[in-house]
C-alpha positions in Angstrom: -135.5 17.4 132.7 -133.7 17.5 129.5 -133.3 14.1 127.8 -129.7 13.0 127.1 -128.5 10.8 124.6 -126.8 7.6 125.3 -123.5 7.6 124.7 -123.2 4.4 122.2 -120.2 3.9 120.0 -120.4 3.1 117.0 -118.0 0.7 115.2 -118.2 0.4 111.6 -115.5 -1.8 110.9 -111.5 -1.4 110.4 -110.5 2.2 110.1 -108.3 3.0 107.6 -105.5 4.1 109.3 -105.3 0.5 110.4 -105.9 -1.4 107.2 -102.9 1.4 105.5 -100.7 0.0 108.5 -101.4 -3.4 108.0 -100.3 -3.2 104.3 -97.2 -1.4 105.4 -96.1 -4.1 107.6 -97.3 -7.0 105.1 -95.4 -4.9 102.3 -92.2 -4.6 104.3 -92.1 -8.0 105.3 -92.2 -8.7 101.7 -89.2 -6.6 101.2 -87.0 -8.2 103.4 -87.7 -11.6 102.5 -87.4 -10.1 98.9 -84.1 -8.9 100.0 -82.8 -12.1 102.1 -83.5 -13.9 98.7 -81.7 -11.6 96.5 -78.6 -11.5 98.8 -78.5 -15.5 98.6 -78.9 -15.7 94.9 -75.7 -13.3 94.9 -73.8 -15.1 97.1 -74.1 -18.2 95.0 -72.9 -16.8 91.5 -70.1 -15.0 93.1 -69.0 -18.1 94.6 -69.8 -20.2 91.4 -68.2 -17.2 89.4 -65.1 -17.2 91.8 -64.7 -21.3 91.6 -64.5 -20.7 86.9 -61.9 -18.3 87.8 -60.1 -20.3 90.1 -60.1 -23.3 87.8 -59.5 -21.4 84.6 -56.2 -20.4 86.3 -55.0 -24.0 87.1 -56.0 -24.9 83.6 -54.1 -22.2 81.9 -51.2 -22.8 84.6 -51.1 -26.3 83.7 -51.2 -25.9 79.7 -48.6 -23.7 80.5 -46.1 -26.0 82.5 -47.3 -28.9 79.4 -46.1 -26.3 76.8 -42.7 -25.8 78.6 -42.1 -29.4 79.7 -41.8 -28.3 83.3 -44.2 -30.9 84.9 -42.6 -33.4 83.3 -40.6 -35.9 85.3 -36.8 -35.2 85.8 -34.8 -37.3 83.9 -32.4 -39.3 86.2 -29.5 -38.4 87.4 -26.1 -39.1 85.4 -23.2 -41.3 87.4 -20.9 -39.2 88.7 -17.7 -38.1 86.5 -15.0 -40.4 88.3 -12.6 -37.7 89.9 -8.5 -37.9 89.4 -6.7 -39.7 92.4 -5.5 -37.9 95.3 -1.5 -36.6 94.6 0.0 -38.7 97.6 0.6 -36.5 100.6 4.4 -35.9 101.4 5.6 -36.6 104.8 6.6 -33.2 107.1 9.6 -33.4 108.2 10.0 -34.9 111.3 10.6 -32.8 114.6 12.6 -32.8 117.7 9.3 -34.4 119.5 9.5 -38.0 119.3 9.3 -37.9 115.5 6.0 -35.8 115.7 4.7 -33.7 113.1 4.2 -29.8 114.6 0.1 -29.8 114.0 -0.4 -33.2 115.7 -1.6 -33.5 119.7 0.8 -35.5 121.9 -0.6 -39.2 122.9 -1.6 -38.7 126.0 -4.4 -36.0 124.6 -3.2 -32.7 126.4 -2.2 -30.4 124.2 -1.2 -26.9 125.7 -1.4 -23.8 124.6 2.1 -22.8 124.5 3.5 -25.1 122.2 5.0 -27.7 125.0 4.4 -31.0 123.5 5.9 -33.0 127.0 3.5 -35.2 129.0 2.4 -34.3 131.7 
């Protein structure tokens, strides 16, 4: 009988294919919080940045308006210029129609169309 060894496993600790993929994973976890941070810190001076621009405008648009005297109120408004009395209207002649003019309706409101002025 030939004597066998045991089959016994020996464990020596972590290899190192396991401690080199626990640094990868530690180091890219680093890198996106790294990253996450970096993003916020330019989002906040590009929207600080964008607010001095803004407000530089209005400043320069309102030293502007000063300089031309544009914001200031309007001055009020002069009475109006009394006009020249009407000329007085002349009288048309008067027509064979009751002493009716030739533009006016007859008094009983029908007007027709072809110029007959009679009531109806």
């Amino acid at each position: 009988m030939s004597y066998e060894e045991p089959m016994v496993a020996y464990d020596y600790g972590p290899s190192f294919s396991s401690i080199l993929t626990t640094l990868a994973a530690v180091a890219l976890l680093g890198l996106g919080i790294a990253l996450a941070v970096l993003l916020m810190r330019l989002v906040l001076v590009a929207t600080r940045a964008l607010t001095v621009f803004s407000r530089e405008r209005e400043l320069r648009l309102e030293t502007l308006l000063a300089e031309t005297g544009a914001a200031a109120p309007p001055a009020p408004a002069a009475p109006p210029a009394p006009t020249a009395p009407p000329a007085p209207a002349t009288p048309a002649p008067p027509s064979a129609d009751d002493d009716r003019t030739e533009g006016t309706p007859p008094p009983g409101g029908d007007a027709s169309d072809d110029g007959d002025a009679t009531p109806r």
